[in-house]
N, CA, C, O and CB atoms as a CASP TS submission, in Angstrom:
PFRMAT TS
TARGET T0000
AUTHOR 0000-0000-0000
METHOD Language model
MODEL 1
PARENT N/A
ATOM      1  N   UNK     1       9.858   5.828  37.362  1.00  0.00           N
ATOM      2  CA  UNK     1      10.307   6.831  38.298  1.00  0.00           C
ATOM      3  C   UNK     1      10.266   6.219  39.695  1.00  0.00           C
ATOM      4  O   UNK     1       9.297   5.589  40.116  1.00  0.00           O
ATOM      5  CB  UNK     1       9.435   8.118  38.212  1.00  0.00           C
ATOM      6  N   UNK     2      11.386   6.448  40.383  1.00  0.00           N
ATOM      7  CA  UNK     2      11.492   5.823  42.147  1.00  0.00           C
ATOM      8  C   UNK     2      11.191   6.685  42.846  1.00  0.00           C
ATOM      9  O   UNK     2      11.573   7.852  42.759  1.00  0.00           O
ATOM     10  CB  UNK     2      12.856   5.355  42.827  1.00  0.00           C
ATOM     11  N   UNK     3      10.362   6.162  43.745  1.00  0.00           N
ATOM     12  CA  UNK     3       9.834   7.005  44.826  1.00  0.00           C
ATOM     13  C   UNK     3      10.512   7.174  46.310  1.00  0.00           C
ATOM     14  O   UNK     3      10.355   6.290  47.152  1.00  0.00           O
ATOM     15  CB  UNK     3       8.545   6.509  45.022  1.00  0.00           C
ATOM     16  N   UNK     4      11.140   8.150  46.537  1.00  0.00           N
ATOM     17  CA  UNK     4      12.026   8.368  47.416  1.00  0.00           C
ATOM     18  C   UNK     4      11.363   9.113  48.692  1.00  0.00           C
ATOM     19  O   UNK     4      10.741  10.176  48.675  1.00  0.00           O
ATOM     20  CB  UNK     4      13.107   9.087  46.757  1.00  0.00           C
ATOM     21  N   UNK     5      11.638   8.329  49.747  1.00  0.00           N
ATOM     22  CA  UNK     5      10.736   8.611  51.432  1.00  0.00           C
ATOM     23  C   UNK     5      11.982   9.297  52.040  1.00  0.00           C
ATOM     24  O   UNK     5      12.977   8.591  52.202  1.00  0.00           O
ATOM     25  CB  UNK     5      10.124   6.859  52.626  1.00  0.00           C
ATOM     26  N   UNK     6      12.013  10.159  52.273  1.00  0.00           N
ATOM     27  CA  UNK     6      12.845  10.834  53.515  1.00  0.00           C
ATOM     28  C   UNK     6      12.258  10.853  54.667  1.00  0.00           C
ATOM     29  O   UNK     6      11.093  11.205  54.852  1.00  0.00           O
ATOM     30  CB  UNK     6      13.198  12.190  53.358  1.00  0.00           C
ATOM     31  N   UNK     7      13.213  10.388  55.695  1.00  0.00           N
ATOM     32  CA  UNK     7      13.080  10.332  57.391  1.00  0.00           C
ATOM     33  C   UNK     7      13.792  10.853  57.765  1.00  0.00           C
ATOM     34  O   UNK     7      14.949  10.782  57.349  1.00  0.00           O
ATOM     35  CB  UNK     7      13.147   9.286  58.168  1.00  0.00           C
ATOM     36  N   UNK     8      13.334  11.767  58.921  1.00  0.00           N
ATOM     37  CA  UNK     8      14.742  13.045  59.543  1.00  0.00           C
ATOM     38  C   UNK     8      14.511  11.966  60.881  1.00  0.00           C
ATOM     39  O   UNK     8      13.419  11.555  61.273  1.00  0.00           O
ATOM     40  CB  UNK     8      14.280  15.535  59.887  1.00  0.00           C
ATOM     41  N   UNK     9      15.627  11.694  61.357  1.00  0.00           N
ATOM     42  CA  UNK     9      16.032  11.627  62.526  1.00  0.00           C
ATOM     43  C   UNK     9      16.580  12.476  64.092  1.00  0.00           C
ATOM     44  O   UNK     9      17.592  13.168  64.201  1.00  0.00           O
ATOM     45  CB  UNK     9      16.605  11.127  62.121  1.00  0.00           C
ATOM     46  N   UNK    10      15.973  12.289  64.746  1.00  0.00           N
ATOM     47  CA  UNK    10      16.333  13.433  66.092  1.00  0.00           C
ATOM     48  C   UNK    10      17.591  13.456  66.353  1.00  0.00           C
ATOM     49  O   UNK    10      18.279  12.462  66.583  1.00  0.00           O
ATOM     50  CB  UNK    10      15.702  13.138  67.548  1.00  0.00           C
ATOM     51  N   UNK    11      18.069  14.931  66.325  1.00  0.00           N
ATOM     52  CA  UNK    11      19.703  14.879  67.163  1.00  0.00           C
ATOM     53  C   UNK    11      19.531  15.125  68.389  1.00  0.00           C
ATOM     54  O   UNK    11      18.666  15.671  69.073  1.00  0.00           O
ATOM     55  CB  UNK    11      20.883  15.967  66.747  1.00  0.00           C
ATOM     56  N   UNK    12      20.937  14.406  68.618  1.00  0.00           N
ATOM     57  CA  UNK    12      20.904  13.963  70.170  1.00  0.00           C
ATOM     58  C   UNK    12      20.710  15.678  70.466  1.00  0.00           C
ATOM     59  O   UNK    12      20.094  15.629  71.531  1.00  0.00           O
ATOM     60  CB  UNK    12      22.616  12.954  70.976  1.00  0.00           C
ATOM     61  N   UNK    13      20.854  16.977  70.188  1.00  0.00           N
ATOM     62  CA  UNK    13      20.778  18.561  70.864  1.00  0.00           C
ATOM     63  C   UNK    13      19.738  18.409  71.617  1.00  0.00           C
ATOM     64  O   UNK    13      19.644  18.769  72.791  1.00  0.00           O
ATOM     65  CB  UNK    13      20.541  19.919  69.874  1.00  0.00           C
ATOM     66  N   UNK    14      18.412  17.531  70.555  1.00  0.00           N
ATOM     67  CA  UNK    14      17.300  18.077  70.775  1.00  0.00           C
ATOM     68  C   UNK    14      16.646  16.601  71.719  1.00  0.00           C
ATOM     69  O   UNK    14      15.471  16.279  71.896  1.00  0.00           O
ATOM     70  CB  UNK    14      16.532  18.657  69.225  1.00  0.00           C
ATOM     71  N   UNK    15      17.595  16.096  72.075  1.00  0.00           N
ATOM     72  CA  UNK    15      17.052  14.625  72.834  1.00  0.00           C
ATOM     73  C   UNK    15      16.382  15.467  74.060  1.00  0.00           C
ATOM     74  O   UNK    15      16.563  16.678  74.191  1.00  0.00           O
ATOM     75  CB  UNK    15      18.528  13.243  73.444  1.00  0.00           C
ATOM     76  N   UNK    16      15.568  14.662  74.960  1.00  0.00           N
ATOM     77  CA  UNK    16      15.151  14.895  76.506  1.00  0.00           C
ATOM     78  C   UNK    16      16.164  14.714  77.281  1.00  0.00           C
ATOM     79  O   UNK    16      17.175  14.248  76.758  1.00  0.00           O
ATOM     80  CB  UNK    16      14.099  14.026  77.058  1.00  0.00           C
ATOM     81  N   UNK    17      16.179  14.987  78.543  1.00  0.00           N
ATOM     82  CA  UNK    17      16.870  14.380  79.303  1.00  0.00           C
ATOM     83  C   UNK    17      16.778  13.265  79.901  1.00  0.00           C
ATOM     84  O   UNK    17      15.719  13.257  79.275  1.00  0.00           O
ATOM     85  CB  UNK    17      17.029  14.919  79.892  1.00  0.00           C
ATOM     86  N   UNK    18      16.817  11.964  80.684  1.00  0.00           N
ATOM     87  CA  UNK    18      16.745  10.934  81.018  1.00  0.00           C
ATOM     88  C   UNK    18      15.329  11.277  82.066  1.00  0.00           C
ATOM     89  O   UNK    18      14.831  10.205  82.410  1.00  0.00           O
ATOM     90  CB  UNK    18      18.165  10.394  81.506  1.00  0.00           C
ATOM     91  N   UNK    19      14.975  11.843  82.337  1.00  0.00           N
ATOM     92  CA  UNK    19      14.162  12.281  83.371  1.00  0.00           C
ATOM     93  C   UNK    19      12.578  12.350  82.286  1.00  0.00           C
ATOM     94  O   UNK    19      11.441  12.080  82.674  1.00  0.00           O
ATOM     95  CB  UNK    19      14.876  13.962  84.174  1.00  0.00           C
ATOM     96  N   UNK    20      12.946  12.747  81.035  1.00  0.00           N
ATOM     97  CA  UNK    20      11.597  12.673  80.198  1.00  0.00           C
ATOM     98  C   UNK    20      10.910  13.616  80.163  1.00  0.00           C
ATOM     99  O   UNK    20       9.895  13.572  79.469  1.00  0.00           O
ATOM    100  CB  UNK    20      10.740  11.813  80.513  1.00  0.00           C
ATOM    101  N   UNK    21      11.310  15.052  81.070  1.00  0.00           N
ATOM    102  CA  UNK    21      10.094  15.969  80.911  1.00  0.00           C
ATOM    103  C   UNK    21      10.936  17.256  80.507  1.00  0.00           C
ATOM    104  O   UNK    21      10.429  18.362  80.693  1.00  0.00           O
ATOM    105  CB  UNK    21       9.043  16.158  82.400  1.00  0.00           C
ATOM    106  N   UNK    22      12.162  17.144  79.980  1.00  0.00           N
ATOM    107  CA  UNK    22      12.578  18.539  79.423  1.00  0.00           C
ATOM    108  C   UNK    22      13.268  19.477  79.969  1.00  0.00           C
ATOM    109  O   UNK    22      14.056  20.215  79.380  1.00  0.00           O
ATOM    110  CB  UNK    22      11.693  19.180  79.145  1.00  0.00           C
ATOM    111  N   UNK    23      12.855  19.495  81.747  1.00  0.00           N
ATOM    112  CA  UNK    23      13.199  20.334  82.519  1.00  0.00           C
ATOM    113  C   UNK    23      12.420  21.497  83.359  1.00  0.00           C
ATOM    114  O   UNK    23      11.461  21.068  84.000  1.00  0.00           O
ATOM    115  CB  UNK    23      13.928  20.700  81.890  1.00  0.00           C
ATOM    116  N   UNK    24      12.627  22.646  83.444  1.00  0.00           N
ATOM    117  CA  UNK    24      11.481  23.237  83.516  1.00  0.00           C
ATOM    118  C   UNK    24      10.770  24.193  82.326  1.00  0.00           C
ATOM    119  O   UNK    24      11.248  24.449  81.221  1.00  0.00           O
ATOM    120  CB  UNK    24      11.665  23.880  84.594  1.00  0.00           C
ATOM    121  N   UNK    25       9.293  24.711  82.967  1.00  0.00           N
ATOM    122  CA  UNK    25       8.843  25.577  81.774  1.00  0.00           C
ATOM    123  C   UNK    25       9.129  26.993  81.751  1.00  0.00           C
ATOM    124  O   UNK    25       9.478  27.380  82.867  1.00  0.00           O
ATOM    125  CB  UNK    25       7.461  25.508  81.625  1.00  0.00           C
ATOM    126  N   UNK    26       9.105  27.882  80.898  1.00  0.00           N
ATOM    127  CA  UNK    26       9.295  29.119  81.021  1.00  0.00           C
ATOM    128  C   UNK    26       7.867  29.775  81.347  1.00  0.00           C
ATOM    129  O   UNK    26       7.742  30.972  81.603  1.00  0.00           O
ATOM    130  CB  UNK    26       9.986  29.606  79.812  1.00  0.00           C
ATOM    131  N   UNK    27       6.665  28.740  81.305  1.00  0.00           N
ATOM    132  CA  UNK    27       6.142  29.803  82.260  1.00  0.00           C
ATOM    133  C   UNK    27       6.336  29.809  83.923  1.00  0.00           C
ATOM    134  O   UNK    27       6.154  30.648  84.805  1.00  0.00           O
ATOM    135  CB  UNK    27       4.713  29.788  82.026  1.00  0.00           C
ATOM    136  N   UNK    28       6.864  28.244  83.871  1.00  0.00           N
ATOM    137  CA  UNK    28       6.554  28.033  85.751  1.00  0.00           C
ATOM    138  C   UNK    28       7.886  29.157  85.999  1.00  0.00           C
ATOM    139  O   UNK    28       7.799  29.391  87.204  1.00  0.00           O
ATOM    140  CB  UNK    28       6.921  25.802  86.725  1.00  0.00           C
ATOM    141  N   UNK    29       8.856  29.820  85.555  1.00  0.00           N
ATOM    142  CA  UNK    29       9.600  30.765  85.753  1.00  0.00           C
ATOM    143  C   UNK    29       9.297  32.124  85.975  1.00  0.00           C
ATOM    144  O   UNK    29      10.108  32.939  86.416  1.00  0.00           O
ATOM    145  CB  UNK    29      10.219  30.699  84.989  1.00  0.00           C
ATOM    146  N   UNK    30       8.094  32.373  85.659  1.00  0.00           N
ATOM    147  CA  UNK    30       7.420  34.072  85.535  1.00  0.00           C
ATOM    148  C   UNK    30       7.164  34.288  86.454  1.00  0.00           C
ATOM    149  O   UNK    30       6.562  33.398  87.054  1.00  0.00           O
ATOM    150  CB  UNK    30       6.250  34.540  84.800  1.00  0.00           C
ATOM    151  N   UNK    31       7.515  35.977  87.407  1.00  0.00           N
ATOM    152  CA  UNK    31       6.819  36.245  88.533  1.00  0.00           C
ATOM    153  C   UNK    31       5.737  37.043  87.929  1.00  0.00           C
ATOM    154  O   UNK    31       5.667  37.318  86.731  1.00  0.00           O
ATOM    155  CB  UNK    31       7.628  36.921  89.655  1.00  0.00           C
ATOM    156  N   UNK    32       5.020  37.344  88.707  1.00  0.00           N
ATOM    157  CA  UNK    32       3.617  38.390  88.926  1.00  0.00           C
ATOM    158  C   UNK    32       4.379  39.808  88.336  1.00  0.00           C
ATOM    159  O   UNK    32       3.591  40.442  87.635  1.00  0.00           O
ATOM    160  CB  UNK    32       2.949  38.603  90.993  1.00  0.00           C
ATOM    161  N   UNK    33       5.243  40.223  88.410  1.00  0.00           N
ATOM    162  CA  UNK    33       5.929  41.189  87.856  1.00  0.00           C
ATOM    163  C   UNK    33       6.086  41.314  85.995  1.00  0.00           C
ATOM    164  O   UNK    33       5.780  42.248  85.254  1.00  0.00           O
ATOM    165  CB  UNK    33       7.242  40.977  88.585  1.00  0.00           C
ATOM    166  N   UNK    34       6.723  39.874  85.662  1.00  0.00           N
ATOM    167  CA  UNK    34       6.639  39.612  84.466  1.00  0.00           C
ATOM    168  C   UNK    34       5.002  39.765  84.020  1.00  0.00           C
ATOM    169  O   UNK    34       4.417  40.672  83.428  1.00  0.00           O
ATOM    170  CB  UNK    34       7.301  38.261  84.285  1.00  0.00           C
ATOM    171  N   UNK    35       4.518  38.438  84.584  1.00  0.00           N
ATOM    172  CA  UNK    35       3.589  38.626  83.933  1.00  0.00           C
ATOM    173  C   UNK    35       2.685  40.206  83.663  1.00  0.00           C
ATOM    174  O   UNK    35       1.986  40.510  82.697  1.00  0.00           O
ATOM    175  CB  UNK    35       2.979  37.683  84.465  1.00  0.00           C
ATOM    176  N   UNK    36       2.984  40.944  84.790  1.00  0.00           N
ATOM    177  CA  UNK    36       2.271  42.271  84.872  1.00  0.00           C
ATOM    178  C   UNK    36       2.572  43.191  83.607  1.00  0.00           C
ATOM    179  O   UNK    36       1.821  44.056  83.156  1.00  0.00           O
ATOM    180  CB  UNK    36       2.725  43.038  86.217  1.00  0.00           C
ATOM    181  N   UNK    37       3.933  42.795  83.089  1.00  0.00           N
ATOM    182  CA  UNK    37       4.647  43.794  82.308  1.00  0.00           C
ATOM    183  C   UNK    37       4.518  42.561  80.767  1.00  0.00           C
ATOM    184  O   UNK    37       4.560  43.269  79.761  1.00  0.00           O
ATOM    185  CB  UNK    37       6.579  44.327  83.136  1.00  0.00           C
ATOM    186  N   UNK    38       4.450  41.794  80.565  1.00  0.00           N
ATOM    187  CA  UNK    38       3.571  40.927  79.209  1.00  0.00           C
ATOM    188  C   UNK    38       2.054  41.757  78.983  1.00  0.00           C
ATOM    189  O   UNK    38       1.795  42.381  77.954  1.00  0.00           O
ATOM    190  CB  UNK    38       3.123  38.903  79.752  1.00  0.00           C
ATOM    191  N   UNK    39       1.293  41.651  79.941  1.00  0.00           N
ATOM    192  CA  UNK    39       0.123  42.055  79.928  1.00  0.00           C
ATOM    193  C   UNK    39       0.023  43.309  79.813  1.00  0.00           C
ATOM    194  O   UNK    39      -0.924  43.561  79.068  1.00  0.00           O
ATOM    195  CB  UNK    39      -0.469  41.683  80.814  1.00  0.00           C
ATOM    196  N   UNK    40       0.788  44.692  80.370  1.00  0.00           N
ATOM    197  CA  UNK    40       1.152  46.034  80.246  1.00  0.00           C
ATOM    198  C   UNK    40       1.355  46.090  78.345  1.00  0.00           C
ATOM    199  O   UNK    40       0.596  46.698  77.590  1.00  0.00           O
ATOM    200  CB  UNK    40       2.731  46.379  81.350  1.00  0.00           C
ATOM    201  N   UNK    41       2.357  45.426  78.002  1.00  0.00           N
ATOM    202  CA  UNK    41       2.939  45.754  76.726  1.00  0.00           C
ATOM    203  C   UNK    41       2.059  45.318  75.609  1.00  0.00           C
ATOM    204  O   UNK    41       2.101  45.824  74.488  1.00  0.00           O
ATOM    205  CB  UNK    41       4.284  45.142  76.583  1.00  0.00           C
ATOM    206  N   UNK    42       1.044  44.099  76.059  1.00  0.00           N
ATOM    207  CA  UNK    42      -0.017  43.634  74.870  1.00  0.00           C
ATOM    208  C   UNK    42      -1.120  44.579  74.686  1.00  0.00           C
ATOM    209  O   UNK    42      -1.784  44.565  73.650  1.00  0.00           O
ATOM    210  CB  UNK    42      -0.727  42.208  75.177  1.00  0.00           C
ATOM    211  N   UNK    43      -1.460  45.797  76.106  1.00  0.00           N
ATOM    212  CA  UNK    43      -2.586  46.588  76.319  1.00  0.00           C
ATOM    213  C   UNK    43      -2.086  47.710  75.507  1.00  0.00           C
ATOM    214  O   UNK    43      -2.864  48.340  74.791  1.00  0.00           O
ATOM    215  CB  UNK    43      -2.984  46.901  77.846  1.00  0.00           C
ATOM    216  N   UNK    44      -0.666  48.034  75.586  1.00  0.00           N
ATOM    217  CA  UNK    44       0.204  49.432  74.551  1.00  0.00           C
ATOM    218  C   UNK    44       0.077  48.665  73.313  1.00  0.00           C
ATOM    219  O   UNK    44      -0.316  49.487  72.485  1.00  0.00           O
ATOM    220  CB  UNK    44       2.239  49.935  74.919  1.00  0.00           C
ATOM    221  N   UNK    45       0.220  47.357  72.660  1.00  0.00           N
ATOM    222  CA  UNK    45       0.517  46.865  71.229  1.00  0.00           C
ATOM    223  C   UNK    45      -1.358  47.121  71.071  1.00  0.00           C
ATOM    224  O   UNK    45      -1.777  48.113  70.475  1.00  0.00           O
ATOM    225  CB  UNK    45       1.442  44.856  70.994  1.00  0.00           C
ATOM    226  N   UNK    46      -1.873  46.569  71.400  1.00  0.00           N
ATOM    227  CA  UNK    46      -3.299  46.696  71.268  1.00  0.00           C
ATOM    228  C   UNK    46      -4.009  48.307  70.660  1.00  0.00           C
ATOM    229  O   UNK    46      -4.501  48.641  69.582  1.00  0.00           O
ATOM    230  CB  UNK    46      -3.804  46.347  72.809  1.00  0.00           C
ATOM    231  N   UNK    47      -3.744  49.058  72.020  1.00  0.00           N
ATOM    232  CA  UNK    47      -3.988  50.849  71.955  1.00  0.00           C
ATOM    233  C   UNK    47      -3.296  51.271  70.563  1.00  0.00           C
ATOM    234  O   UNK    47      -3.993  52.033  69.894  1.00  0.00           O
ATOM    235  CB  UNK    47      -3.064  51.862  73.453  1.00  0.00           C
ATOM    236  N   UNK    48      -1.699  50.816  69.842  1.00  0.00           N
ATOM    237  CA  UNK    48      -1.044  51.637  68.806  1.00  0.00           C
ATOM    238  C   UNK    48      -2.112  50.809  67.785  1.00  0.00           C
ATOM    239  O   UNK    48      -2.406  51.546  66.844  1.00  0.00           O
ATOM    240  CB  UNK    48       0.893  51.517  68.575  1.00  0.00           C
ATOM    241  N   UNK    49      -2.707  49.627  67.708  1.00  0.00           N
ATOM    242  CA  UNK    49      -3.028  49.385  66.636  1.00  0.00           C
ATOM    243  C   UNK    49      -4.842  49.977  66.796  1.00  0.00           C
ATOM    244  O   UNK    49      -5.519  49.566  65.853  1.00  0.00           O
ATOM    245  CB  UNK    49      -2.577  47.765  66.308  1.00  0.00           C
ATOM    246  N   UNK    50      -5.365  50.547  67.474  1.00  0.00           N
ATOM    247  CA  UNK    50      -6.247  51.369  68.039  1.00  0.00           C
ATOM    248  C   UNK    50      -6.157  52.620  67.101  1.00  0.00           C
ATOM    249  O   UNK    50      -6.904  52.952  66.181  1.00  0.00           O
ATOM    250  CB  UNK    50      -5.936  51.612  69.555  1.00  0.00           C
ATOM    251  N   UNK    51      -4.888  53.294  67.657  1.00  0.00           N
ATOM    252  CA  UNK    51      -4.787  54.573  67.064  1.00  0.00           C
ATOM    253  C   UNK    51      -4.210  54.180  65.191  1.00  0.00           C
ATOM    254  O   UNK    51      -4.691  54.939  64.350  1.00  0.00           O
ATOM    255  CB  UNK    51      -3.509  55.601  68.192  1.00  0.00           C
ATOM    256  N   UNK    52      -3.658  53.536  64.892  1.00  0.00           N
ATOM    257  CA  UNK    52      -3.367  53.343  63.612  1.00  0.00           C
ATOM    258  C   UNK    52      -4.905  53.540  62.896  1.00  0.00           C
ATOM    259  O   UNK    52      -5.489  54.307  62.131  1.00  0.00           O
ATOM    260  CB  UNK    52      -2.597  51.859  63.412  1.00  0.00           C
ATOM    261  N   UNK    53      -5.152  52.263  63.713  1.00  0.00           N
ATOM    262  CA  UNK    53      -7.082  51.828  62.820  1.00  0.00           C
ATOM    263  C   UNK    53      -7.684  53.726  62.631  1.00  0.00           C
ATOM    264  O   UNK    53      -7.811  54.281  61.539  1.00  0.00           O
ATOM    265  CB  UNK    53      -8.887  50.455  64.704  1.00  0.00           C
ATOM    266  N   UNK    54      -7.876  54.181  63.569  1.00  0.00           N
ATOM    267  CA  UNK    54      -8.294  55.605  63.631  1.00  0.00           C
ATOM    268  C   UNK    54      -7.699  56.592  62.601  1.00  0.00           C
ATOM    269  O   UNK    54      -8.670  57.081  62.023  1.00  0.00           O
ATOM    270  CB  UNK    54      -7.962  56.111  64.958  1.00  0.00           C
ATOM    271  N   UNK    55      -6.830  56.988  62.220  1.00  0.00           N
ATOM    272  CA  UNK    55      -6.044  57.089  61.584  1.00  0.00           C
ATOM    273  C   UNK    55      -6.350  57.106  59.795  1.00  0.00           C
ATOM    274  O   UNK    55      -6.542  58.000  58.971  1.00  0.00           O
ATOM    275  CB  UNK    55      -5.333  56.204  62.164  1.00  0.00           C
ATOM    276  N   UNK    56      -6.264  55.491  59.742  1.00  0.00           N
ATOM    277  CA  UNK    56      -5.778  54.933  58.385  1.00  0.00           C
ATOM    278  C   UNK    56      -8.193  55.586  58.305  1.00  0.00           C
ATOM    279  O   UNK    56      -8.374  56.730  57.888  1.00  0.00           O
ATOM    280  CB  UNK    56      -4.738  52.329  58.259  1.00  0.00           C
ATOM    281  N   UNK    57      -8.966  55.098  58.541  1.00  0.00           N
ATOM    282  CA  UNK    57      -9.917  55.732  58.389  1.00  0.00           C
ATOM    283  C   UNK    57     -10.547  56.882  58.485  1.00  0.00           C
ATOM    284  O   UNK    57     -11.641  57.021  57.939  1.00  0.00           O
ATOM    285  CB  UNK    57     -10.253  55.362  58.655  1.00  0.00           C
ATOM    286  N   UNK    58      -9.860  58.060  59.314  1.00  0.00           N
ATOM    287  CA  UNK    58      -9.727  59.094  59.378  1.00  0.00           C
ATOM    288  C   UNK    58      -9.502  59.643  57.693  1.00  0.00           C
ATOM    289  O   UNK    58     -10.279  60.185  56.908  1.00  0.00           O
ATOM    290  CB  UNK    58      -8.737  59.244  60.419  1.00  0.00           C
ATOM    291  N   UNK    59      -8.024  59.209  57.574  1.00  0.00           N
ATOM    292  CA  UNK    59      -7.627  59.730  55.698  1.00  0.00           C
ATOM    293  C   UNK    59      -8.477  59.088  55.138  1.00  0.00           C
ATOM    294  O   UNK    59      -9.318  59.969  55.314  1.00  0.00           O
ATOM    295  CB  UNK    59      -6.071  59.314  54.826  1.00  0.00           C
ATOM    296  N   UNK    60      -9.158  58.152  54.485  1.00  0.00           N
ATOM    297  CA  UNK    60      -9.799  57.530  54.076  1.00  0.00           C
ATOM    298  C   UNK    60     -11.043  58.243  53.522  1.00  0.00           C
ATOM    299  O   UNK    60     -11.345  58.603  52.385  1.00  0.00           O
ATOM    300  CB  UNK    60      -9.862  56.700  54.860  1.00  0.00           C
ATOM    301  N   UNK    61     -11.692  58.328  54.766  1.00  0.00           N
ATOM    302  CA  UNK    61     -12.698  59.257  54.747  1.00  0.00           C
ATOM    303  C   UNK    61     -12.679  60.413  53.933  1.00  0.00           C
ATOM    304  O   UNK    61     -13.399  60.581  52.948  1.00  0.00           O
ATOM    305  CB  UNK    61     -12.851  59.639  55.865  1.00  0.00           C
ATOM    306  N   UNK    62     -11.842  61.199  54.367  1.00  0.00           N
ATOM    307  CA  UNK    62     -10.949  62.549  54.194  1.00  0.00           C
ATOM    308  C   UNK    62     -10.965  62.632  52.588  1.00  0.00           C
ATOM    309  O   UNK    62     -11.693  63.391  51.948  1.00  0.00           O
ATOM    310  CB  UNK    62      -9.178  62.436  54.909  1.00  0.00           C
ATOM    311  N   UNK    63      -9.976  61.661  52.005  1.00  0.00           N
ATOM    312  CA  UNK    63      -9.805  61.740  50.675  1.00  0.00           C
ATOM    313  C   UNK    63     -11.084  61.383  49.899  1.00  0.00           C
ATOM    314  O   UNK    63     -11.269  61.784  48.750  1.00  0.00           O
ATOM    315  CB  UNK    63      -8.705  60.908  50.315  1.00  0.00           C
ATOM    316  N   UNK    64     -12.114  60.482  50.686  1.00  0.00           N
ATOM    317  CA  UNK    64     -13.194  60.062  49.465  1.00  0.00           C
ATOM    318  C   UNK    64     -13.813  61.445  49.432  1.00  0.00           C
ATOM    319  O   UNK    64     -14.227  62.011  48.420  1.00  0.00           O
ATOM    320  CB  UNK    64     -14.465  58.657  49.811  1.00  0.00           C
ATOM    321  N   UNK    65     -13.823  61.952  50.763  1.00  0.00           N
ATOM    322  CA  UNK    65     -14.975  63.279  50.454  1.00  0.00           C
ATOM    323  C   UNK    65     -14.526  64.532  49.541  1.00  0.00           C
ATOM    324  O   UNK    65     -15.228  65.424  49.064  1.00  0.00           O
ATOM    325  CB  UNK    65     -15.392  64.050  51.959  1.00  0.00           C
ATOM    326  N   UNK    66     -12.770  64.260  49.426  1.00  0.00           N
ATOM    327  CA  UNK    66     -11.878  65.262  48.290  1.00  0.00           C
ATOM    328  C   UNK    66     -12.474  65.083  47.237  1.00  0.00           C
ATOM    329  O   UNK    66     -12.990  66.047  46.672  1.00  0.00           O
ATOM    330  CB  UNK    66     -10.315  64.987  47.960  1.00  0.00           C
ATOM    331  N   UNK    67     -12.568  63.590  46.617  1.00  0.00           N
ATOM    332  CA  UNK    67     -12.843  63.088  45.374  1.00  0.00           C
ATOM    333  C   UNK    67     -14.191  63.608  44.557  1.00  0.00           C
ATOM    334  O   UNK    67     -14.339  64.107  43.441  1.00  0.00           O
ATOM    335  CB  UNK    67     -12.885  61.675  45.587  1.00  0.00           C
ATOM    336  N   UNK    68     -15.483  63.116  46.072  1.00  0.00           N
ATOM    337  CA  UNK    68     -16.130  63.981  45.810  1.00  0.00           C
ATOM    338  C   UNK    68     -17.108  65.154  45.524  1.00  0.00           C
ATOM    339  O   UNK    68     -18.194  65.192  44.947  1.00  0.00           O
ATOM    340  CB  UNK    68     -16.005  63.796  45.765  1.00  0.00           C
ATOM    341  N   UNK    69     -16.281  66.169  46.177  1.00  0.00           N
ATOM    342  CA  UNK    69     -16.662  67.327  46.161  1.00  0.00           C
ATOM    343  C   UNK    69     -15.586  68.019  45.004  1.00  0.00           C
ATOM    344  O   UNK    69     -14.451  67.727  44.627  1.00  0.00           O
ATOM    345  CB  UNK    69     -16.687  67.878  47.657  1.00  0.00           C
ATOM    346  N   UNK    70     -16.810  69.354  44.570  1.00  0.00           N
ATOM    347  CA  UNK    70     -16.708  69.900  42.886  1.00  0.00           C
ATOM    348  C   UNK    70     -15.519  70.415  43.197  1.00  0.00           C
ATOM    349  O   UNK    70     -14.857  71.003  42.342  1.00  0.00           O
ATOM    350  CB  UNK    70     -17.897  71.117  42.107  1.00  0.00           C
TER
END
């Protein structure tokens, strides 16, 4: 049996530019605004999974004590 090595080679899409560093970053692009509203939306994703957690143990509870009681 032959043992076969594959090598991917870079396309030129994904070459650098002659300069070597890519260009700029998307964070050095963010104002204080952005960032305010990243940080706003992770504190709301955070809080829904808050209230889910509350919730999903709330029923939980709920149903074991259905189960049992007579």
């Amino acid at each position: 049996m032959a043992l076969v090595v594959l090598t991917a080679l870079p396309s030129a899409a994904y070459a650098l530019p002659a300069g070597g560093t890519g260009g700029t970053s998307f964070l050095s692009n963010l104002s204080l605004r952005d960032l305010t509203m990243i940080v706003a939306g992770i504190g709301v994703f955070g809080a829904l999974l808050i209230v889910v957690g509350v919730v999903g143990l709330r029923r939980s509870r709920a149903a074991r004590r259905a189960s049992i009681a007579p």
